[in-house]
N, C-alpha and C positions, 0 to 999 in steps of 0.2 A: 663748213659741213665736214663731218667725218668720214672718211673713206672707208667703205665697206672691204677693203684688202689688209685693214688692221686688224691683228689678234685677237681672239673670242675676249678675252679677259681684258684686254683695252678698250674692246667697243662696249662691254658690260657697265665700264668705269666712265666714258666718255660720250656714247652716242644717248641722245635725248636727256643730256644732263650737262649742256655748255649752262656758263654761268650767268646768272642773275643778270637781264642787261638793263633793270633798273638801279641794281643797287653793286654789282661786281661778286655780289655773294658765290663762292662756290657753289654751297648748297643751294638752289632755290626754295624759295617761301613756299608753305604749303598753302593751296587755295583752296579755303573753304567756304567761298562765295557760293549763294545758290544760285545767285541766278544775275544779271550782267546788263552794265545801260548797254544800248543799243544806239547806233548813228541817226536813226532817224526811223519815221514808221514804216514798217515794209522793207526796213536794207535793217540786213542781219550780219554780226560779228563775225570775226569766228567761231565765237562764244556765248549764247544767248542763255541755255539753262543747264541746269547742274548736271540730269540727268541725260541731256545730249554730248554735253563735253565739257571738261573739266582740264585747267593746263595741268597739275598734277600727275591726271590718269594719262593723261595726254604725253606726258612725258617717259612715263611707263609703257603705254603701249611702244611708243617710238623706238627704243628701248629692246624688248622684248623680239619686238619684230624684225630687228637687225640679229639678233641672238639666235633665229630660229628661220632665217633666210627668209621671212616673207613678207608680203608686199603692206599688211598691215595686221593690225594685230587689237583685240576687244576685251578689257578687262572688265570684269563680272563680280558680283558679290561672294559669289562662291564657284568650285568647281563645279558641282550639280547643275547649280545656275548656267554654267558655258554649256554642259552637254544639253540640257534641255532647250536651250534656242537652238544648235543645232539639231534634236529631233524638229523642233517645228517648222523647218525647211518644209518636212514631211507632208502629208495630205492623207486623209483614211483612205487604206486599200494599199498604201504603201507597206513593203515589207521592209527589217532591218536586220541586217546578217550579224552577230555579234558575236566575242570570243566567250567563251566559258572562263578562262583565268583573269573575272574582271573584279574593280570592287564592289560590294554588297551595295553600296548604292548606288552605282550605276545599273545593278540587278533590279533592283526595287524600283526605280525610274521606270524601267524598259518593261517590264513585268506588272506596275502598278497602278504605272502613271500612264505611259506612250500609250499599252495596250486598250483603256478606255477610249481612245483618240480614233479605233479601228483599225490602228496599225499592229501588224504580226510582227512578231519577234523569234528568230529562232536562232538560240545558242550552238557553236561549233567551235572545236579545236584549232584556233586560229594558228597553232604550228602546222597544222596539219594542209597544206595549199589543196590535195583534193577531197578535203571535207570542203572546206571552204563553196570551192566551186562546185560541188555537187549543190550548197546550199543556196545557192543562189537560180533565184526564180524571176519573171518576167519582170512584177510588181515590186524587186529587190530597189532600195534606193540609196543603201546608207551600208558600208560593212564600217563595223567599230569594233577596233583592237587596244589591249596592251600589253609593252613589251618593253622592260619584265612585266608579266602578268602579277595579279594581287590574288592570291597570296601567295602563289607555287610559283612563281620567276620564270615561268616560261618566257620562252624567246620564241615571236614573230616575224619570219621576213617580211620586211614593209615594202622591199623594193617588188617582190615577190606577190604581195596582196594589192600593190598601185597599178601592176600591168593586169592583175584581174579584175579587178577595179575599171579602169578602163577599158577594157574589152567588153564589160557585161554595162556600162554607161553608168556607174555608182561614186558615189564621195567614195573616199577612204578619210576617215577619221580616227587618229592617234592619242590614246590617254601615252604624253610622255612625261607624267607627274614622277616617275619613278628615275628614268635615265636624266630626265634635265635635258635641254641645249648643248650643257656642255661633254655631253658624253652624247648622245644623239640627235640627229637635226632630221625628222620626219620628212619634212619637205622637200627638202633636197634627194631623199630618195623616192619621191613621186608622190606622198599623202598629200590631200588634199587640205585639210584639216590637222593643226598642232592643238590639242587640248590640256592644258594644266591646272591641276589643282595648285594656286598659286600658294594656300596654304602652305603647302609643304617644303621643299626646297627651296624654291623661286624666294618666298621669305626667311625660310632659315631658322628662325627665331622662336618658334610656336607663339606669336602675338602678334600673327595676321590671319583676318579668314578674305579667302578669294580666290578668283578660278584666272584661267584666261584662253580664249581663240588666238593663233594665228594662221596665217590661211595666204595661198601665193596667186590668186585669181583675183582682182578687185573686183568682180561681179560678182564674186559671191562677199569677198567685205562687204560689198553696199546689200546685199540681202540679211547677212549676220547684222550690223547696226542697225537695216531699220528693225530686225526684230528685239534687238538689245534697246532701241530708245521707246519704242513702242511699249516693249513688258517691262521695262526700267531696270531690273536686277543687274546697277552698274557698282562696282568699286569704290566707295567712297575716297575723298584726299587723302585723312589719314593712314588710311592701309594702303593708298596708289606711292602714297611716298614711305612707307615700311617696305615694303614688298622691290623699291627699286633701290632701298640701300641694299637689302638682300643680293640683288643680283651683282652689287660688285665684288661681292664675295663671293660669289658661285661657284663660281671654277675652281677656286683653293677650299672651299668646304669639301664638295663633292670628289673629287678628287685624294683627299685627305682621309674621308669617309668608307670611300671604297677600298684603299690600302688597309685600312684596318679590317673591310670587313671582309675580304679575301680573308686576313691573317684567321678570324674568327671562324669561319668555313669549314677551313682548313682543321686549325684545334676539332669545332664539335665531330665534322666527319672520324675524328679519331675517336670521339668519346665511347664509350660500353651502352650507355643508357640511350644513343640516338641511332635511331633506325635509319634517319633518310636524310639529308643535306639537299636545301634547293637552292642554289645560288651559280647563276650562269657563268662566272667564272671559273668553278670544277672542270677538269678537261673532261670526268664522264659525265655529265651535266648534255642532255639532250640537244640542246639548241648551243651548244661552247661554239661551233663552228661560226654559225650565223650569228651570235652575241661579239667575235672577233671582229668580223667584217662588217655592221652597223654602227659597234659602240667605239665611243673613241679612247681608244687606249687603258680603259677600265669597267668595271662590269657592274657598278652601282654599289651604295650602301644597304642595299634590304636583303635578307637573309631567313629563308625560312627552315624549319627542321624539327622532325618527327620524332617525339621520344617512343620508348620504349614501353607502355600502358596505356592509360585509357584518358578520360574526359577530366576527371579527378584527380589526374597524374598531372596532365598539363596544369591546371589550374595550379597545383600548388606549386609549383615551379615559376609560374609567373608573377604570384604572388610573394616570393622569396627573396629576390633581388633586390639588390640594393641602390646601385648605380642605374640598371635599365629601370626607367618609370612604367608602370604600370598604366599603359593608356593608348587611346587609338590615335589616330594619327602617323605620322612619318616625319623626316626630311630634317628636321632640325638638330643645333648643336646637341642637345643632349639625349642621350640613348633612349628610346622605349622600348617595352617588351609590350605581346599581347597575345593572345587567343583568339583565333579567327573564328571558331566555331561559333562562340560566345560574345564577341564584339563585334569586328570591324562586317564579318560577314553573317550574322548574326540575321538579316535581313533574307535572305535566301532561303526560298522552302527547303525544307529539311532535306527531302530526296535530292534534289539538283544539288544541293551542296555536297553530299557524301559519293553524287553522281560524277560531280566535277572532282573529286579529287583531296576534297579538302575535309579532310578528318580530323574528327575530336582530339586526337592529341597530334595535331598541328600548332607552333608556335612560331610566330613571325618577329623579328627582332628590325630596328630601324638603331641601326648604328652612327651616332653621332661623335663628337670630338673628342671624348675621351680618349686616356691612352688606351692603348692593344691591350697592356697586360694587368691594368684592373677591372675594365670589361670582362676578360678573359677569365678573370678570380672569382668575378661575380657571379658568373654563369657557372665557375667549377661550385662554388658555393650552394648554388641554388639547383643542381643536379641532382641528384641520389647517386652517390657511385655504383 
């Protein structure tokens, strides 16, 4: 067994990935069995069908949930897929406190989806701790945050929303698809709930889709899986075993990622043509205080920033580049550019979006492994001086 006192990036490479003890293979086989003989009638494996457990996923959770301090951990078909069993915790009449700086589809969920269910939803400044608890009501059941926030990088104190959390009897649930494990661990400062779009970092690669729970209460794991084996939206093998070569490269991605996208901040804050820089590493950057004392020694690859016109300004600027891809998504080696207004948060009625913050010529960059300085060319390129 591997000892939980080894290094983030050694238990990334070595917990729930000892080797093969059929064959000695480093790697283990991917299993893409559906479904498994059984000992006898009525006595059950570990293992009976695909969609209960799978050694693969099983090794990814394992995995994951050492990454992220918790007691177990539930890989999903996608992120959506993870937030939405945990909405179904819920019961009509329930309310759910949510942050404004979230992604458009976790808006569209909460707004589209939950709201048919008879659960209220209302949005609030989750930097802000007495909006927060002003927003919380009798019926509240669920506060959901993230931090950095999508698309504006606010920064939420999470130790700060787990003691409100607990004082008013609520989950806290954390989107930390953006910081990683390896730059923040939710639960260790009181969240009840780690949420990840495993697309994105977690695999690294853009050729994975998945989400993931991890969660430090076994009572509520065993609520999370039976609603995970029950609606089935689990992780297939192939992308459980994509997604956990990802994580042994985690740490030197991320970490790599956000050196550069400091250096990149830095530049456009100087640029003529950008009005505004959003990235928590700025020392006037609203939340720099609390982004110090959360994140672990770096402030993340996502980078957002306001030009200088309108709707039609951003557009053609995101369409100019060479090097950032034009596309939605995040977390992987190679750069994307996008427009929030028009893509990723695209979902958002019009008012709450320009309510929340996030204006037509908003442009949000996910900085991948290129160098600093033809990123840097590319964006001078694609600018209007």
């Amino acid at each position: 067994m591997i000892p939980d006192s080894l290094r983030f990036r050694t238990r990334a490479i070595h917990v729930g990935n000892a080797p093969d003890p059929a064959t000695g293979a480093v790697v283990r086989p991917v299993h893409l069995a559906a479904t498994y003989v059984q000992p006898g009638a009525g006595a059950w494996g570990e293992y009976d069908y695909a969609r209960s457990g799978n050694p693969t996923r099983k090794a990814l959770e394992t995995t994951l949930a050492s990454l992220e301090s918790g007691c177990g951990s539930l890989a999903f078909s996608s992120g959506m897929a993870a937030i939405h069993a945990v909405t179904m915790l819920l019961k009509p009449g329930d309310h759910i406190v949510a942050g404004t700086d979230i992604y458009g589809g976790t808006y569209r969920l909460l707004h589209k989806i939950v709201r048919q269910n008879q659960i209220d939803v209302s949005l609030v400044d989750s930097a802000n701790l007495p909006a927060c608890r002003q927003a919380m009501r009798p019926q509240t059941r669920l506060l959901w945050i993230e931090t950095p926030g999508n698309p504006l990088m606010s920064i939420t104190d999470i130790a700060a929303c787990a003691e409100l959390a607990d004082q008013h009897g609520v989950l806290l649930g954390v989107d930390n698809t953006f910081a990683t494990p390896a730059l923040t661990r939710p639960l260790e400062l009181g969240a009840h709930i780690t949420m990840h779009s495993a697309t994105k970092y977690l695999g690294g690669h853009s050729d994975v889709l998945g989400g993931a729970l991890v969660v430090r209460d076994p009572q509520l794991y065993d609520q999370l899986y039976f609603i995970q084996n029950a609606t089935g939206a689990v992780l297939g093998p192939l992308e459980s075993f994509l997604c956990s070569r990802g994580l042994k490269t985690l740490e030197l991605r991320v970490r790599a990622q956000s050196h550069t996208a400091a250096r990149l901040a830095d530049y456009l804050q100087g640029h003529p043509q950008v009005r505004q820089v959003f990235y928590p590493g700025l020392p006037d950057h609203p939340g720099h205080a609390v982004a110090e004392r959360q994140m672990d020694a770096a402030f993340g690859a996502m980078v957002s920033f306001e030009i200088q016109g309108d709707l039609e300004a951003a557009r053609r600027i995101v369409e100019r580049t060479k090097l950032f891809q034009l596309a939605v998504s995040l977390g992987a080696v190679e750069s994307l550019i996008e427009q929030p207004a028009a893509m990723s948060h695209a979902s958002y009625d019009a008012a709450d979006r320009l309510a929340h913050g996030i204006s037509d010529s908003l442009i949000r960059i996910s900085v991948g492994l290129e160098a600093f300085e033809d990123l840097r060319d590319d964006l001078e390129q694609a600018i209007p001086a």
